[in-house]
N, C-alpha and C positions, 0 to 999 in steps of 0.2 A: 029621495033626499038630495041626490045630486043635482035635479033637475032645476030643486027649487033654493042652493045654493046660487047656480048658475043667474037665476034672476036674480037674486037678489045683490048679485058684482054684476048685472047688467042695468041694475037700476040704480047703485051705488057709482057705478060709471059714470051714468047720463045726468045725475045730479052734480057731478065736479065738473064735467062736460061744461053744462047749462052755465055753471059759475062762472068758469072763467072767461066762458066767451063773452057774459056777461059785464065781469067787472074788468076784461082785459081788451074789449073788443074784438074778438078772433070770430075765424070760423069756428066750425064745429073738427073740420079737418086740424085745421091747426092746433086745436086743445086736444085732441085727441093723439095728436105726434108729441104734445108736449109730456101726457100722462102716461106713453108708452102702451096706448092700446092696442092690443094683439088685433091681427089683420081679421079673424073670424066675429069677436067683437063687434068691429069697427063695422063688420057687414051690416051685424044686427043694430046698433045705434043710429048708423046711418039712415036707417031706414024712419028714426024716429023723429029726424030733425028736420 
């Protein structure tokens, strides 16, 4: 149950991620220092942009 908590704030993540970069023009870095994404996170997202 944990595992599949963790996806689903990993992909709950990458969709406000996608947003703002989109509607804000940013990185992916940068929306992700904006939404205080934890450094372990950030590994795994990074990986997706």
């Amino acid at each position: 149950m944990e595992e599949r908590i963790n996806r689903e704030r990993i992909e709950w993540s990458y969709e406000h991620i996608k947003n703002l970069m989109e509607a804000m023009k940013m990185t992916a870095e940068q929306a992700m220092s904006i939404l205080k994404v934890s450094d372990e996170d950030k590994a795994v997202l990074s990986k997706r942009f």
